[in-house]
N, C-alpha and C positions, 0 to 999 in steps of 0.2 A: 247481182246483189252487191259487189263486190262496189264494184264504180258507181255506184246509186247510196252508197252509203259512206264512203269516200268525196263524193261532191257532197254531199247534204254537211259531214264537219268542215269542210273547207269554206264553202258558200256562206254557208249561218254561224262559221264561225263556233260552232258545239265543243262538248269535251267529245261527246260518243256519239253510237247510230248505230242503231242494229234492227234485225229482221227477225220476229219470232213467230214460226210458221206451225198451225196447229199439224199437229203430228196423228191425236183421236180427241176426243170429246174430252178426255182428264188429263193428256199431255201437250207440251209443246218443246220444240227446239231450236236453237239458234241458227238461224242460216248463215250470216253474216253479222260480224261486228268491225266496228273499223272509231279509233280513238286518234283525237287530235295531237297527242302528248305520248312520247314512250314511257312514260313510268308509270302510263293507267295500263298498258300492254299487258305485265303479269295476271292482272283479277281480268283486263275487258275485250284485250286485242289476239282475237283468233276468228278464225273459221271452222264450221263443223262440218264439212266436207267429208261425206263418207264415213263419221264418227258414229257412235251411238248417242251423243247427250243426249238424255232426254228427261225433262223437266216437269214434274207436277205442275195441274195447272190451278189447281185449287190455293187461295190465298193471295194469288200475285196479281198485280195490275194489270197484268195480257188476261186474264180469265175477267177480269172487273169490263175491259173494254171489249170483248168479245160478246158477253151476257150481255151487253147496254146496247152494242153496237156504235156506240160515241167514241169522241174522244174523251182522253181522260187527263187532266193536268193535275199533276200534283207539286205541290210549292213546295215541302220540305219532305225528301223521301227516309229521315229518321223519322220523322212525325207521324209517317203513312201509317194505315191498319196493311199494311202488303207487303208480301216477303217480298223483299229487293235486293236479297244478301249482298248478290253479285257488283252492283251497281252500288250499294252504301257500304260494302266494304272498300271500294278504289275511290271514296269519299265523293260522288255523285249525291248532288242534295237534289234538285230539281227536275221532273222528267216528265216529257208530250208519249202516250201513247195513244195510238191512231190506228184503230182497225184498216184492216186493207180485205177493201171488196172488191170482188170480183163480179162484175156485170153478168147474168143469165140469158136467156131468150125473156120476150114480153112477155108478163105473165107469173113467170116464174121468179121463187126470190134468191136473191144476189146472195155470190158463195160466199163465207167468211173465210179466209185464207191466213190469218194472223193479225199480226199489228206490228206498226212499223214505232220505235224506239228512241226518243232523242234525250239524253239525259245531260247534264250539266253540275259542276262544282258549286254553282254558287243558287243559294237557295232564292225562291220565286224569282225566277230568270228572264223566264219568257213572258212576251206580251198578249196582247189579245192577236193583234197582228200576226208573230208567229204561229198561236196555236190555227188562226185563220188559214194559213197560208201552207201547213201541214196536212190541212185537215181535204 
């Protein structure tokens, strides 16, 4: 998670990148976060490694694209109907989240494992391109 989320800010150029992995059906928690700037570090740059976080999932944009199964862009994340605390308080306006599926046997349907996280300072950031290109 660690180097998967460390190339994605460096490559694309991002403020953040994190991994938010469902934990049960009404939580989820951080796997990895990894920020391009040390002074988004205090609100965004940690690992939950053996921690307990663990985060309601009701209201936020990981529960928005989990239920859709889509991705989800949102252009200004003050604007959102979605708690974002974490991310609009180290001033993050813009952010792709991106279910992450996991392939089944034929047949069966594909596990939802989380969603993968890319957020940004400056508001409607991303293109059609990147959301393509995450997705």
């Amino acid at each position: 998670y660690e180097v998967v989320t460390r190339l994605i800010v460096t490559l694309f150029n991002i403020d953040r990148c994190s991994f938010a992995l469902l934990k049960d059906r009404k939580h989820f928690f951080i796997k990895q976060c990894s920020c391009k700037k040390v002074e988004y570090a205090p609100e965004l740059q940690f690992s939950i490694e053996g921690s307990n976080f663990v985060a309601p999932l009701a209201g936020t944009a990981v529960a928005q694209a989990v239920e859709s199964r889509e991705i989800l862009y949102i252009q200004d994340l003050k604007k959102s109907p979605f708690r974002n605390a974490r991310a609009a308080k180290a001033g993050m306006r813009s952010a792709i989240v991106c279910p992450i599926m996991i392939p089944r046997a034929e047949g069966e349907e594909d596990h939802l494992a989380g969603t993968l996280n890319i957020t940004a300072k400056e508001i409607d950031t991303f293109s059609g391109f990147d959301i393509l290109l995450v997705k």
